[in-house]
N, C-alpha and C positions, 0 to 999 in steps of 0.2 A: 229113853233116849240113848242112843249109842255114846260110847267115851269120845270118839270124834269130836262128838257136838259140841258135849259139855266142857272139852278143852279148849274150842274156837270161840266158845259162848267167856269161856273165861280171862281167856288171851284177850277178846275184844274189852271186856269188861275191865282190865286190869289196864289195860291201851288207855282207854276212854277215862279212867282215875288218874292215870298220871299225866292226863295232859290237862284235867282240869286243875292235878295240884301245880302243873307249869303255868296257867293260864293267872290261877292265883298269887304265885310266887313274882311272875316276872310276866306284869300283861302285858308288857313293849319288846318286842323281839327286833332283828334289824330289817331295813326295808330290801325287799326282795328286788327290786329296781338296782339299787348302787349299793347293795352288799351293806350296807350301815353306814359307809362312810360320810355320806350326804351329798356329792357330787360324782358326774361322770367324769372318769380317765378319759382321756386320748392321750395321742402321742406327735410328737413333732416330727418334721421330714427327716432328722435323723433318730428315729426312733426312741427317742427317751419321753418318760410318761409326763404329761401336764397335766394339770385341774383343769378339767371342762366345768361345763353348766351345771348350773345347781340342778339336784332332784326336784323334777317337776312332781312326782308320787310324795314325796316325804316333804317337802318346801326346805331340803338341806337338813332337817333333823337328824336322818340317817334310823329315824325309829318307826314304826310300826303298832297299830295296836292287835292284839292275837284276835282271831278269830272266835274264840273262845269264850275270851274277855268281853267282844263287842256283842255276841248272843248273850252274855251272863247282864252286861248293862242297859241293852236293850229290858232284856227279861225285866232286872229289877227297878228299872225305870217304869213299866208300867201297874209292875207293880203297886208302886207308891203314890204313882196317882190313882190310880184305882181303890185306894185303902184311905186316902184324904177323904 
């Protein structure tokens, strides 16, 4: 194999380790909808910010579960019924 390879093979590999050690560390990330906060901004006819509507995505939690996290608990969820 060319060094090309073996460095994108590695780069990807070292990618792919630290977003499962993120997934591990911290599996709630914030919601990509309202930024974490749990509700949408607006603003008023003279432009100062108000609380809008709560996040219809998060129900106002403002949290997220990672992607990562949800393939790892899928995964070990059938696991465990599979091994009952």
């Amino acid at each position: 194999m060319t060094p090309l390879i073996l460095a994108s093979l590695a780069a990807a590999l070292l990618v792919g380790l630290g977003y499962a050690a993120l997934c591990a560390a911290q599996p709630f990330g914030d919601c990509r909808k309202c930024k974490g906060i749990g509700f949408k901004t607006r603003t008023d006819r003279k432009g100062r910010i108000k609380r809008g509507r709560d996040c219809r995505r998060c129900h106002s939690v403002g949290k997220r579960i990672r992607v990562g996290r949800h393939l790892y608990n899928l995964a070990h969820r059938t696991w465990r019924t599979g091994t009952r």
